[in-house]
N, CA, C and O atoms as a Maestro MAE file, in Angstrom:
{
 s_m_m2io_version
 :::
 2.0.0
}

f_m_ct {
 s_m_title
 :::
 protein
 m_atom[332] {
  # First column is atom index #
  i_m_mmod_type
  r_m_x_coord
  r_m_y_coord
  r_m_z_coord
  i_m_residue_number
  s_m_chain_name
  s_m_pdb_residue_name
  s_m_pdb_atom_name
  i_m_atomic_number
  :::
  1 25 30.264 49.862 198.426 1 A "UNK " " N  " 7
  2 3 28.899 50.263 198.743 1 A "UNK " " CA " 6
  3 2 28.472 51.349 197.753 1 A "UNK " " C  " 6
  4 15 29.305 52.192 197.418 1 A "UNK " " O  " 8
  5 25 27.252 51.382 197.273 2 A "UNK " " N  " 7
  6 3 27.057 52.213 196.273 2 A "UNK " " CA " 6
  7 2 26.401 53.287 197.323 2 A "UNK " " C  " 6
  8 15 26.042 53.093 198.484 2 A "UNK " " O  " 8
  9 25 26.358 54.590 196.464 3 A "UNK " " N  " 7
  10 3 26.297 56.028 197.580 3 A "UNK " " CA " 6
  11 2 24.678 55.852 197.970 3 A "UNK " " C  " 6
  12 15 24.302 56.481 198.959 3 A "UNK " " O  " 8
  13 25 23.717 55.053 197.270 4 A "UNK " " N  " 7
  14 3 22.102 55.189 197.753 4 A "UNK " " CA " 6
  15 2 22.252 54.215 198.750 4 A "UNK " " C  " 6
  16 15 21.507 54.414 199.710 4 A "UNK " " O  " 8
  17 25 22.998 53.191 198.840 5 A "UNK " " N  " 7
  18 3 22.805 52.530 200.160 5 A "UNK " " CA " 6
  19 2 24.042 53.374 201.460 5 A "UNK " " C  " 6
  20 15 23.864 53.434 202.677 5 A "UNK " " O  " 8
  21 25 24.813 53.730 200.946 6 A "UNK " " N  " 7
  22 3 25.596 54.873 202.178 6 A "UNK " " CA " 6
  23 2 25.107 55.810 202.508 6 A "UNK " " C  " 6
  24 15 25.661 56.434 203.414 6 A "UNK " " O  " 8
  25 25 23.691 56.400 201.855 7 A "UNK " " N  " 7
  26 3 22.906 57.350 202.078 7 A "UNK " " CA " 6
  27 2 21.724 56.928 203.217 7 A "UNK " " C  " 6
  28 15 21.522 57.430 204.323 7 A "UNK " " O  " 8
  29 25 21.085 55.927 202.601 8 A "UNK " " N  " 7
  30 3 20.220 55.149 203.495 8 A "UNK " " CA " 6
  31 2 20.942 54.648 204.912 8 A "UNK " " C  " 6
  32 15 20.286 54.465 205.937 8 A "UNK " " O  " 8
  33 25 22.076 54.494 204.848 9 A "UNK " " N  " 7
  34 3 22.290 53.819 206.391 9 A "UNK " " CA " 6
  35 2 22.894 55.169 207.151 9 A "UNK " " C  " 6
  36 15 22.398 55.520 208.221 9 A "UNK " " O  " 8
  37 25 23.885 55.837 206.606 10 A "UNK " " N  " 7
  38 3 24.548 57.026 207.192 10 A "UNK " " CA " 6
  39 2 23.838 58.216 207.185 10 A "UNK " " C  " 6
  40 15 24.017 58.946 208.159 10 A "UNK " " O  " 8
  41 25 23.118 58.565 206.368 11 A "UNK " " N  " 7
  42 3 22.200 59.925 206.701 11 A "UNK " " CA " 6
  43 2 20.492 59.566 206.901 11 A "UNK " " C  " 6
  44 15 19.941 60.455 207.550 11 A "UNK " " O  " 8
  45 25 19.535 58.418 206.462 12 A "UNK " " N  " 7
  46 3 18.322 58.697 206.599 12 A "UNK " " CA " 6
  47 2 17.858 58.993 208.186 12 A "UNK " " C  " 6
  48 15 18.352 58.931 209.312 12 A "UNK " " O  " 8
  49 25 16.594 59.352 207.551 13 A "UNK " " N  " 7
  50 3 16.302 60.171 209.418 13 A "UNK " " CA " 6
  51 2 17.098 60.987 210.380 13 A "UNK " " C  " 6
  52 15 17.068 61.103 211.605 13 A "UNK " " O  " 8
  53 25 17.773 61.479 209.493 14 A "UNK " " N  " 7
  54 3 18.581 62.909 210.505 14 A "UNK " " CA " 6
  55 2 18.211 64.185 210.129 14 A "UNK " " C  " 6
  56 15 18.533 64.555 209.000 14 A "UNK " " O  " 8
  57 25 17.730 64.769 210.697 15 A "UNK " " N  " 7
  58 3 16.959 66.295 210.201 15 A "UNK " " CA " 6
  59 2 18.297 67.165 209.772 15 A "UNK " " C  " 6
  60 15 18.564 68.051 210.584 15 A "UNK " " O  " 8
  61 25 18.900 67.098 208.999 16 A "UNK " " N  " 7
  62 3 19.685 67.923 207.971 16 A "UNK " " CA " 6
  63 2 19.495 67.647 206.768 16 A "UNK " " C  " 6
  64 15 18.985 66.624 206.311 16 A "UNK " " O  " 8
  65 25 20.045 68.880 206.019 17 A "UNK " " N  " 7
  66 3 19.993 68.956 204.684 17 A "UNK " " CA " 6
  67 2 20.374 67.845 203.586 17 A "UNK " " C  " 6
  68 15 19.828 67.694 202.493 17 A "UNK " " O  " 8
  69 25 21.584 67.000 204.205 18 A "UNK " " N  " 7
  70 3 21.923 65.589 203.535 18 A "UNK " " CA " 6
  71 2 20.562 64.526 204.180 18 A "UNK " " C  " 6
  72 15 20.059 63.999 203.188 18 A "UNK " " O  " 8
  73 25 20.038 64.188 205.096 19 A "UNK " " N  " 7
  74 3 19.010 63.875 205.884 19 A "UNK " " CA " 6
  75 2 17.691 63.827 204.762 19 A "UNK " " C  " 6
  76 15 17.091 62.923 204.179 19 A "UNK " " O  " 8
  77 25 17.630 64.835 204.791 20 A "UNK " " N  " 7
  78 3 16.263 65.241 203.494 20 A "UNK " " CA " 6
  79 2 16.611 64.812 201.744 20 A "UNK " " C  " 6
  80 15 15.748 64.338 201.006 20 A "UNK " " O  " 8
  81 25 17.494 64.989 201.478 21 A "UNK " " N  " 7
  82 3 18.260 64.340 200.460 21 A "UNK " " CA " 6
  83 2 17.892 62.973 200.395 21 A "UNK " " C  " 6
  84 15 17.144 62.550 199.514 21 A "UNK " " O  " 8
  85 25 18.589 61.953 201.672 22 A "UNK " " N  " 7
  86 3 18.235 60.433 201.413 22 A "UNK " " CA " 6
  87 2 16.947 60.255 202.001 22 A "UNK " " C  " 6
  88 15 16.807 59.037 202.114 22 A "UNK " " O  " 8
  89 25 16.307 60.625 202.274 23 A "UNK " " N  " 7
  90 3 15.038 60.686 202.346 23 A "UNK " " CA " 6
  91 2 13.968 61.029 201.053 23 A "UNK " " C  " 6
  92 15 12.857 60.514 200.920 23 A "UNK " " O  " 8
  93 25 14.512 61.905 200.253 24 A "UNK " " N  " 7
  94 3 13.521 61.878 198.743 24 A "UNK " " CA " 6
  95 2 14.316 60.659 197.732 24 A "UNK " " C  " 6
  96 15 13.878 59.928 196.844 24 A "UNK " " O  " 8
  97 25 15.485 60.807 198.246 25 A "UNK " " N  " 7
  98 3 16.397 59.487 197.233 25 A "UNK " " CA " 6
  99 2 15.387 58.044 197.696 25 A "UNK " " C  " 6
  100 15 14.918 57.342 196.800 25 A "UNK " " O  " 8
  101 25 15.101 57.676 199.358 26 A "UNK " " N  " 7
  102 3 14.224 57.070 199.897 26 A "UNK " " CA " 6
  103 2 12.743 56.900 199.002 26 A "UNK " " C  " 6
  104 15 12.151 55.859 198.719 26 A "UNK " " O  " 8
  105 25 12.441 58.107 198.723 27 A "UNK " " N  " 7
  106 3 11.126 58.200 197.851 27 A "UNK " " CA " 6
  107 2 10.730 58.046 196.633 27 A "UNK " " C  " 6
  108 15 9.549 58.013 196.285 27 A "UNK " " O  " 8
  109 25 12.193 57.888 195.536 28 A "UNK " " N  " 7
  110 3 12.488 57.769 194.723 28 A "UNK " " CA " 6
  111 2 13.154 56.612 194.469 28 A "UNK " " C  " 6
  112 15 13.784 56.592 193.412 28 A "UNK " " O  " 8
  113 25 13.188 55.458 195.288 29 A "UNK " " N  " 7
  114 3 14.289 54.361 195.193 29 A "UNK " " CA " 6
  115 2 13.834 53.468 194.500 29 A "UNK " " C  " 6
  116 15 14.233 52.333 194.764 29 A "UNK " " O  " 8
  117 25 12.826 53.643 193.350 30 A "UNK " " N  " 7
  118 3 12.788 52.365 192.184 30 A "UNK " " CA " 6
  119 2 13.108 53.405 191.021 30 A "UNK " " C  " 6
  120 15 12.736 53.016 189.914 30 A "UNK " " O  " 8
  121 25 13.777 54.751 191.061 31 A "UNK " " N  " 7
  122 3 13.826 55.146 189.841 31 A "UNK " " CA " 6
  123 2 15.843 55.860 190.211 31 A "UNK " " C  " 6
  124 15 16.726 55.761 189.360 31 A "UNK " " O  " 8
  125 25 16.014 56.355 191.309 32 A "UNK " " N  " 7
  126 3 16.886 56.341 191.822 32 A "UNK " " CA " 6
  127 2 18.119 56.012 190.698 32 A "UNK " " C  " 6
  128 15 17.846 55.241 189.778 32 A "UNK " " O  " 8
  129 25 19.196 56.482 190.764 33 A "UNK " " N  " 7
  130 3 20.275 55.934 189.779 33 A "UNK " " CA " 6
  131 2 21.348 55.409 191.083 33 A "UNK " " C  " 6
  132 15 21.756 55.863 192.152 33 A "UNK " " O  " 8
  133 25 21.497 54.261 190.322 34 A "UNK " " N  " 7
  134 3 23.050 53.717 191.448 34 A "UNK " " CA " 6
  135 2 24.256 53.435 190.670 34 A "UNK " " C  " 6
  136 15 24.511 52.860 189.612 34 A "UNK " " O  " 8
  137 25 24.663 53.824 191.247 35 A "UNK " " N  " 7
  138 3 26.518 54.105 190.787 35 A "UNK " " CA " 6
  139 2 27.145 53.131 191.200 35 A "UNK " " C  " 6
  140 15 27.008 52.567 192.286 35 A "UNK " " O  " 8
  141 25 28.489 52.674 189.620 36 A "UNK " " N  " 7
  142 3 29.433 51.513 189.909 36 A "UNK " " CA " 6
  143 2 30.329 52.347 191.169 36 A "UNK " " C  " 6
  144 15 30.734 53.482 191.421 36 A "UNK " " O  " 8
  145 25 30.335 50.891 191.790 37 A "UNK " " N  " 7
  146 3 31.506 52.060 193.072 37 A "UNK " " CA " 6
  147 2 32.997 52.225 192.217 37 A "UNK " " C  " 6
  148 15 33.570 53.313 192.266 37 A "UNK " " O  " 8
  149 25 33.473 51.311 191.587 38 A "UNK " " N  " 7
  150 3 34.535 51.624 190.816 38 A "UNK " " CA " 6
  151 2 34.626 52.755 190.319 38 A "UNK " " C  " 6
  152 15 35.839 52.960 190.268 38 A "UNK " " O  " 8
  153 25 33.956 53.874 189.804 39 A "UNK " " N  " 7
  154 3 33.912 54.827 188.941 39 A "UNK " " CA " 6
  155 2 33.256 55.957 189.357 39 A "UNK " " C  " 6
  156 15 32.289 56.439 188.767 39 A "UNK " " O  " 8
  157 25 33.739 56.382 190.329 40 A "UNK " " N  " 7
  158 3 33.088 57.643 191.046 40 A "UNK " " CA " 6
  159 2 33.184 58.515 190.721 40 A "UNK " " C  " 6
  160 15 32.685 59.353 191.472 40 A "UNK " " O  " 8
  161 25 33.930 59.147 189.270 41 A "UNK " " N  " 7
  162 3 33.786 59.819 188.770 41 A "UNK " " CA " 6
  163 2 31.937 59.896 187.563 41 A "UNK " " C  " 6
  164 15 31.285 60.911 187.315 41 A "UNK " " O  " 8
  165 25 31.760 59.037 187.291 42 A "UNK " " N  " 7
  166 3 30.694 58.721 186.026 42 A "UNK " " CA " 6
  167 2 29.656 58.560 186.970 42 A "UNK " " C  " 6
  168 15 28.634 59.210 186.754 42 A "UNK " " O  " 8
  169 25 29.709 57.508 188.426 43 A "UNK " " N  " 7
  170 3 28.560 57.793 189.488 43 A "UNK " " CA " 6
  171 2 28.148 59.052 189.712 43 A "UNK " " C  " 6
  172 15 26.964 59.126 189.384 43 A "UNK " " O  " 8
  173 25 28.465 59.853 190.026 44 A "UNK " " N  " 7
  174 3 28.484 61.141 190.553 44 A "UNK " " CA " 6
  175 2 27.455 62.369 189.317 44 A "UNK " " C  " 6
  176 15 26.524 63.159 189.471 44 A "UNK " " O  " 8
  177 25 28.362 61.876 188.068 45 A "UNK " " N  " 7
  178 3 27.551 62.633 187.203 45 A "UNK " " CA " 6
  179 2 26.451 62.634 186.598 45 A "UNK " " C  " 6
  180 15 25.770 63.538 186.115 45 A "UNK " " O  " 8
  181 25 26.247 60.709 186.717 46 A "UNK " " N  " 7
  182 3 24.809 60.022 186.437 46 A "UNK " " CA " 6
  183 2 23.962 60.665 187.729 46 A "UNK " " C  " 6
  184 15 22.865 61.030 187.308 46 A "UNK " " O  " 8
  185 25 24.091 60.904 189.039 47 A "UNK " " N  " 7
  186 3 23.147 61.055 190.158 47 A "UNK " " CA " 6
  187 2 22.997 62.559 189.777 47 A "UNK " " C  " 6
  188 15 21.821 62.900 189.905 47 A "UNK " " O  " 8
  189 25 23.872 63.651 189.315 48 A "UNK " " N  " 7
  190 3 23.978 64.684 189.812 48 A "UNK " " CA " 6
  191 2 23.418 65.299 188.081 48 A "UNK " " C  " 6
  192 15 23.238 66.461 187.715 48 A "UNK " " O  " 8
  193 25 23.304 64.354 187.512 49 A "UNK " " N  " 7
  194 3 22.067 64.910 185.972 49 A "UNK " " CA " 6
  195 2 20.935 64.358 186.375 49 A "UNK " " C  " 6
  196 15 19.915 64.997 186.119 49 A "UNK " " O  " 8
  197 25 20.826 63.361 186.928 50 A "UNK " " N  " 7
  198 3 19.584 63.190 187.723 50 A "UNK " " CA " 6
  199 2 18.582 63.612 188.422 50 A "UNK " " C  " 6
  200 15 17.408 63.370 188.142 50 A "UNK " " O  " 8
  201 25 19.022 64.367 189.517 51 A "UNK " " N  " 7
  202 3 18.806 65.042 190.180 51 A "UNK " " CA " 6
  203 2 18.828 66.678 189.763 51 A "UNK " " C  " 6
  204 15 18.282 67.419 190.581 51 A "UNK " " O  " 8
  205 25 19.168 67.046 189.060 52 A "UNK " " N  " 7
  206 3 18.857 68.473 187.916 52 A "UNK " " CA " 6
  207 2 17.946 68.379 186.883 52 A "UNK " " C  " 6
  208 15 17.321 69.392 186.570 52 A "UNK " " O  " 8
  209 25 17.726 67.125 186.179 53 A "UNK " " N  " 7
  210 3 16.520 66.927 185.555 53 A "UNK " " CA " 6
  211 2 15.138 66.867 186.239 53 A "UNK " " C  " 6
  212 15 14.039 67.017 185.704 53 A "UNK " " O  " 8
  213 25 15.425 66.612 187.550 54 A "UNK " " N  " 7
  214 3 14.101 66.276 188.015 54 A "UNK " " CA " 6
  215 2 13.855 67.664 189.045 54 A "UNK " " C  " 6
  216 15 13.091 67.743 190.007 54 A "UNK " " O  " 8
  217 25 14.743 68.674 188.508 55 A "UNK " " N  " 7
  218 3 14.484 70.276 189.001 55 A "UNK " " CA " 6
  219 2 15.111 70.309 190.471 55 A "UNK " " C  " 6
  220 15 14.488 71.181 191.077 55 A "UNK " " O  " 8
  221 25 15.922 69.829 191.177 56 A "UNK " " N  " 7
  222 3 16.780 69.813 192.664 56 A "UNK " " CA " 6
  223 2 16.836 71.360 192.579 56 A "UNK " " C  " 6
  224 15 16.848 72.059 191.565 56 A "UNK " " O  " 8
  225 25 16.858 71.613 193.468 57 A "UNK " " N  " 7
  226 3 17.189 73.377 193.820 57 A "UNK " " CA " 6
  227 2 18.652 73.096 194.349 57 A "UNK " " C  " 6
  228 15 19.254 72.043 194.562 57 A "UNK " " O  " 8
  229 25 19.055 74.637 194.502 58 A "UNK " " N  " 7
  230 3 20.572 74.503 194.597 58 A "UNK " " CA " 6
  231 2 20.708 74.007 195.372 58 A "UNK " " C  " 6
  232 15 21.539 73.098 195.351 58 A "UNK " " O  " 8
  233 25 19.910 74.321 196.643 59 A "UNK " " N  " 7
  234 3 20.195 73.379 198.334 59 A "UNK " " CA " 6
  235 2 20.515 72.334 197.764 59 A "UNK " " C  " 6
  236 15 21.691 72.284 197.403 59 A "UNK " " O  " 8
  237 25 19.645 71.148 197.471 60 A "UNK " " N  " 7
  238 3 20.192 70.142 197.229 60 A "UNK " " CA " 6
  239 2 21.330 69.604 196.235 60 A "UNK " " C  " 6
  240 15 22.157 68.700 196.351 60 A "UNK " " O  " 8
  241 25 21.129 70.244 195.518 61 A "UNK " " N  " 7
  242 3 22.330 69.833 194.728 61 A "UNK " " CA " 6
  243 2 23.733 70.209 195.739 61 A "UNK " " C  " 6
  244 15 24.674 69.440 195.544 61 A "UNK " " O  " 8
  245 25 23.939 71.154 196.649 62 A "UNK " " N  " 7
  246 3 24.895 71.431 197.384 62 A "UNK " " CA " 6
  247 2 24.796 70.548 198.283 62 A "UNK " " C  " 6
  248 15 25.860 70.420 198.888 62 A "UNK " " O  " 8
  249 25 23.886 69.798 198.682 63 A "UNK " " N  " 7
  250 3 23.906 69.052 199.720 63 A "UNK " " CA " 6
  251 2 24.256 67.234 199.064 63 A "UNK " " C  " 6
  252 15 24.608 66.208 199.646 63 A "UNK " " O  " 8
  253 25 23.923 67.570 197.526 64 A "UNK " " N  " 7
  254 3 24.557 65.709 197.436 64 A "UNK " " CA " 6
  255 2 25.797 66.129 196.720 64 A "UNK " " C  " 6
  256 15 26.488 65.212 196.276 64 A "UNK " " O  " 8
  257 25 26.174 67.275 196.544 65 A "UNK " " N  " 7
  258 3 28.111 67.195 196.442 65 A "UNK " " CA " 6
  259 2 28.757 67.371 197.827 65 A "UNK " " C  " 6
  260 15 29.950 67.088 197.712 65 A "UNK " " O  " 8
  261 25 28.512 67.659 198.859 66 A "UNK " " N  " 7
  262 3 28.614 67.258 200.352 66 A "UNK " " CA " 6
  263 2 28.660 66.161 200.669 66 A "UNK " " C  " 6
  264 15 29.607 65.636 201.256 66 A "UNK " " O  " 8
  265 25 27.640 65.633 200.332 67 A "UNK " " N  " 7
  266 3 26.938 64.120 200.350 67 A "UNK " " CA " 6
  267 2 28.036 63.318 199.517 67 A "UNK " " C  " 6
  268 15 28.590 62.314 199.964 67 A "UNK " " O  " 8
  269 25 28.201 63.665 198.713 68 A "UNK " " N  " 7
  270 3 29.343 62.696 197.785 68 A "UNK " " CA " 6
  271 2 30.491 62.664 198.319 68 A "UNK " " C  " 6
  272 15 31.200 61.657 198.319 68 A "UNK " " O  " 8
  273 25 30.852 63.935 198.915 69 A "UNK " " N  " 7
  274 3 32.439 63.794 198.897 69 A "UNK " " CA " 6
  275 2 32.867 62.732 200.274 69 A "UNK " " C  " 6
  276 15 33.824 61.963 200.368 69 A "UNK " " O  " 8
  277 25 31.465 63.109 201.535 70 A "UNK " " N  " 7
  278 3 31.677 62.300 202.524 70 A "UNK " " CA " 6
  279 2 31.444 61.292 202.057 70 A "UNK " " C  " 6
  280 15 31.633 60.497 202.978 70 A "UNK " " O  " 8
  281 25 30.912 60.338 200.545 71 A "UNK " " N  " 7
  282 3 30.672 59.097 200.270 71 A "UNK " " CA " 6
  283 2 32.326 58.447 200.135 71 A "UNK " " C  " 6
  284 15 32.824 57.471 200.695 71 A "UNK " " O  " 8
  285 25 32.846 59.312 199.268 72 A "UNK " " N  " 7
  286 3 33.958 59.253 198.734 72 A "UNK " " CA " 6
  287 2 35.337 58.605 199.718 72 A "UNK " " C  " 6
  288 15 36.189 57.730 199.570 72 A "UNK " " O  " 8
  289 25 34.877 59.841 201.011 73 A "UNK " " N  " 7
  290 3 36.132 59.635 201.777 73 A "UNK " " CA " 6
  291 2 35.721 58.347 202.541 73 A "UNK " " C  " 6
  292 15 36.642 57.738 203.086 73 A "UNK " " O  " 8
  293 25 34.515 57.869 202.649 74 A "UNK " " N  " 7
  294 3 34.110 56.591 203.307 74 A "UNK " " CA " 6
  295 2 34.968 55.504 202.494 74 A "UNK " " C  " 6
  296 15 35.957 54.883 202.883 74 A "UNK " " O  " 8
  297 25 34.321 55.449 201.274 75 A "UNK " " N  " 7
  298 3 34.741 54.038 200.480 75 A "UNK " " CA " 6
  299 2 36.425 54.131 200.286 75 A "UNK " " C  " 6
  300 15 37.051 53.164 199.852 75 A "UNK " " O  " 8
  301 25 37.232 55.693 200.742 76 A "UNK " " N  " 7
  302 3 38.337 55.057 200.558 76 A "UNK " " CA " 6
  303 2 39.018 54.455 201.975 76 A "UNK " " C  " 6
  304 15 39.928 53.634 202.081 76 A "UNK " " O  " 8
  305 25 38.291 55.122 202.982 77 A "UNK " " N  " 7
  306 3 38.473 54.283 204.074 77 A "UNK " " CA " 6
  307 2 38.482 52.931 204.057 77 A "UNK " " C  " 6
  308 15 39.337 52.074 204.278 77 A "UNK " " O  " 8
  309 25 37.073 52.929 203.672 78 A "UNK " " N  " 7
  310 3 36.798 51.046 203.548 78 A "UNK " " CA " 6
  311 2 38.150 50.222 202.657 78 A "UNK " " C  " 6
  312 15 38.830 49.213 202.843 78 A "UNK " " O  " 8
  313 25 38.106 50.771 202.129 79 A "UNK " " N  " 7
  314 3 39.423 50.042 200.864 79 A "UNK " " CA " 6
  315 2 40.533 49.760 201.545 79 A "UNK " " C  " 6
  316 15 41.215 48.751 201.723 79 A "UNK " " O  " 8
  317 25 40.572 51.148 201.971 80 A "UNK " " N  " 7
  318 3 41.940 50.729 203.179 80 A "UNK " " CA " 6
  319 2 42.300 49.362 204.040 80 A "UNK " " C  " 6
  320 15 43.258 48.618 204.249 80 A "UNK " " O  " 8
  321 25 40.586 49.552 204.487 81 A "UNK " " N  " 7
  322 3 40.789 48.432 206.061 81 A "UNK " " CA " 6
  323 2 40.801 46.895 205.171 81 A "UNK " " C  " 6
  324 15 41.075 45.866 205.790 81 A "UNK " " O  " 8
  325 25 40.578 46.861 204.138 82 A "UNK " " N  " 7
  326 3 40.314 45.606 203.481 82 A "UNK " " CA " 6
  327 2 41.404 45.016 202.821 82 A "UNK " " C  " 6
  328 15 41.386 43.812 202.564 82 A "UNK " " O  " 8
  329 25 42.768 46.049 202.388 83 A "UNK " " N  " 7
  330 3 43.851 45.740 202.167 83 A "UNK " " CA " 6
  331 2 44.486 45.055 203.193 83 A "UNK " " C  " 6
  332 15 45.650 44.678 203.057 83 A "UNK " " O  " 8
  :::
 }
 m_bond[331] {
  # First column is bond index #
  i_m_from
  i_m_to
  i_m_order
  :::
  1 1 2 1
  2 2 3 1
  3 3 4 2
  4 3 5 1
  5 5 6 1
  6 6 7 1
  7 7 8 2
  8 7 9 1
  9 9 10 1
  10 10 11 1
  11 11 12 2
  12 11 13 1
  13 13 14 1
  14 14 15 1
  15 15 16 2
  16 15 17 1
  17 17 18 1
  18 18 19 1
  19 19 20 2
  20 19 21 1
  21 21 22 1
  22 22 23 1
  23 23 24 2
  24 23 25 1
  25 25 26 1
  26 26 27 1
  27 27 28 2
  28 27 29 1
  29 29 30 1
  30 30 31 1
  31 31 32 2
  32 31 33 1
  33 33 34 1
  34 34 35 1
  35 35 36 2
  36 35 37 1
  37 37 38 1
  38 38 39 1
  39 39 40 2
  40 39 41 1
  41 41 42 1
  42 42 43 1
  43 43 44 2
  44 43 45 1
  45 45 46 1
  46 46 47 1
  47 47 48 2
  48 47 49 1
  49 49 50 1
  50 50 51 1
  51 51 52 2
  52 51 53 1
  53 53 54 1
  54 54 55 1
  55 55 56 2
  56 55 57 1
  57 57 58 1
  58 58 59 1
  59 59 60 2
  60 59 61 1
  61 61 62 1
  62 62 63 1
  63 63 64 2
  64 63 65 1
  65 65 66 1
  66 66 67 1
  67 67 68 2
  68 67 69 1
  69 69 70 1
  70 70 71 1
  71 71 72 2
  72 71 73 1
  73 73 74 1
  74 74 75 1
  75 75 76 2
  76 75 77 1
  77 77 78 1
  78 78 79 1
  79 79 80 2
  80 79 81 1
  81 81 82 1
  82 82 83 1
  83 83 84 2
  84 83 85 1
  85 85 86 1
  86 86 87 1
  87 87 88 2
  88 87 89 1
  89 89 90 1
  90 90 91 1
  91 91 92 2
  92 91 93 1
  93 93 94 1
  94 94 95 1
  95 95 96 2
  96 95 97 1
  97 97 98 1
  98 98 99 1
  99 99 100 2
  100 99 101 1
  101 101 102 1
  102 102 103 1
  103 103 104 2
  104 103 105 1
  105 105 106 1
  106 106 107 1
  107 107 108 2
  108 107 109 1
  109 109 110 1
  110 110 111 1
  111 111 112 2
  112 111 113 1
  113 113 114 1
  114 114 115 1
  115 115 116 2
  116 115 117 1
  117 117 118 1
  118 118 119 1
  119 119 120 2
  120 119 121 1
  121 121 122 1
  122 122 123 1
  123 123 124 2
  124 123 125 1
  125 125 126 1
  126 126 127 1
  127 127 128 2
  128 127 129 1
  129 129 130 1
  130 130 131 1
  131 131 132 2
  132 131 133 1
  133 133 134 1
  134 134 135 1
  135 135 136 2
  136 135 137 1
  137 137 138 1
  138 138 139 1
  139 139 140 2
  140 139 141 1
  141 141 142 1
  142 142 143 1
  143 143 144 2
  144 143 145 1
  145 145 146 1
  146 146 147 1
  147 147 148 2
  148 147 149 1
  149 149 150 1
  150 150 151 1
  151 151 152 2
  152 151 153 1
  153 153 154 1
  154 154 155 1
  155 155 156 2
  156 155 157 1
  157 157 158 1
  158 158 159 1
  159 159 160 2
  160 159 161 1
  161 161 162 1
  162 162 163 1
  163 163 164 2
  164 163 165 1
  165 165 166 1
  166 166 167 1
  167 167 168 2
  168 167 169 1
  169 169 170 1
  170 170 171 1
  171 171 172 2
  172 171 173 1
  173 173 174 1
  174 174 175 1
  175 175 176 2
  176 175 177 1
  177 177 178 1
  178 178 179 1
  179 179 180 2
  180 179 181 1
  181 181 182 1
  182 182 183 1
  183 183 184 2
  184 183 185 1
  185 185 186 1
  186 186 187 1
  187 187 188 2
  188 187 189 1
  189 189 190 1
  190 190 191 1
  191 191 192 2
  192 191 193 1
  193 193 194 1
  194 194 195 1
  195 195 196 2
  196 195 197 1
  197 197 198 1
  198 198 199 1
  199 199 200 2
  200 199 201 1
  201 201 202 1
  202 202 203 1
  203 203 204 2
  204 203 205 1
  205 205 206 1
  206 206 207 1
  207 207 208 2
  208 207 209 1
  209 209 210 1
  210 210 211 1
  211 211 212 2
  212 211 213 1
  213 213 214 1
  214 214 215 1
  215 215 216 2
  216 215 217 1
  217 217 218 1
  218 218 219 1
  219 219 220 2
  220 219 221 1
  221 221 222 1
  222 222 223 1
  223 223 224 2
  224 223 225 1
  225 225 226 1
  226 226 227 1
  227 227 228 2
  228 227 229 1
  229 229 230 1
  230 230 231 1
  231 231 232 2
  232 231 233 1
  233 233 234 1
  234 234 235 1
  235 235 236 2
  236 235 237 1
  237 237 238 1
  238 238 239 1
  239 239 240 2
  240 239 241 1
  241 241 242 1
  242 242 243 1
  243 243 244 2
  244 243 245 1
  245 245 246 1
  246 246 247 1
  247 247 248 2
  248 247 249 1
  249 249 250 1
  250 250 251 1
  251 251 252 2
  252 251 253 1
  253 253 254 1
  254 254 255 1
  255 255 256 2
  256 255 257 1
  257 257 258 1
  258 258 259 1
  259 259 260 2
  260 259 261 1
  261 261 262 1
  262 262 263 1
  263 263 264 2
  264 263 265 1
  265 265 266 1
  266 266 267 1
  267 267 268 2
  268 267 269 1
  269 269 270 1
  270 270 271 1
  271 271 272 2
  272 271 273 1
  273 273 274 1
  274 274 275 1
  275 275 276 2
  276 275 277 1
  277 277 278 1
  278 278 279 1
  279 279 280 2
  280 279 281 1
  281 281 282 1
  282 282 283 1
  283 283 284 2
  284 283 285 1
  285 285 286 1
  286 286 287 1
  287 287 288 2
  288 287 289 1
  289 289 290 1
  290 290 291 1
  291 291 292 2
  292 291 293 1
  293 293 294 1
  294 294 295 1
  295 295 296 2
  296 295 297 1
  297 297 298 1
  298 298 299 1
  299 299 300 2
  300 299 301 1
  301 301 302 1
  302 302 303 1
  303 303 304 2
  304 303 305 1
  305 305 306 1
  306 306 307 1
  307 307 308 2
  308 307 309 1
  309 309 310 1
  310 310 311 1
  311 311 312 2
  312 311 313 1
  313 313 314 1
  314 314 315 1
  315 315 316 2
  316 315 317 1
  317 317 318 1
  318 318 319 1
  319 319 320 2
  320 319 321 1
  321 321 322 1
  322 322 323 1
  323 323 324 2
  324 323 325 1
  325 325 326 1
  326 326 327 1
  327 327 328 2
  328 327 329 1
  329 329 330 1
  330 330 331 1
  331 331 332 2
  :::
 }
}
């Protein structure tokens, strides 16, 4: 699962700080960057220059490395159950 659709199903519409996050990612989703899930290292840095170019304040930027890491520990869950 790439992290804009784990964003959209696991955080939109929850009034927190990750909440508001996929909610402008929501507002932004034809320009949005999506990440190979293979490479979560290079995902991460494509979203997170992204999101600094387009001026994120620290909140957010603290809130999609939050946001990432719970992406992270998801997809290795998933991997798990699929082995």
């Amino acid at each position: 699962m790439q992290f804009y659709d784990f964003m959209m199903k696991k955080h939109l519409g929850k009034d927190t700080p990750v909440g508001d996050l996929a909610y402008d990612m929501q507002y932004e989703r034809e320009r949005f960057p999506r990440n190979d899930e293979s490479d979560h290292r290079a995902g991460r840095l494509t979203i997170k220059r992204y999101l600094e170019t387009h001026n994120a304040c620290s909140a957010c930027l603290d809130s999609f490395e939050q946001a990432w890491k719970s992406y992270v520990r998801f997809e290795r869950r998933q991997n798990r159950c699929d082995d």
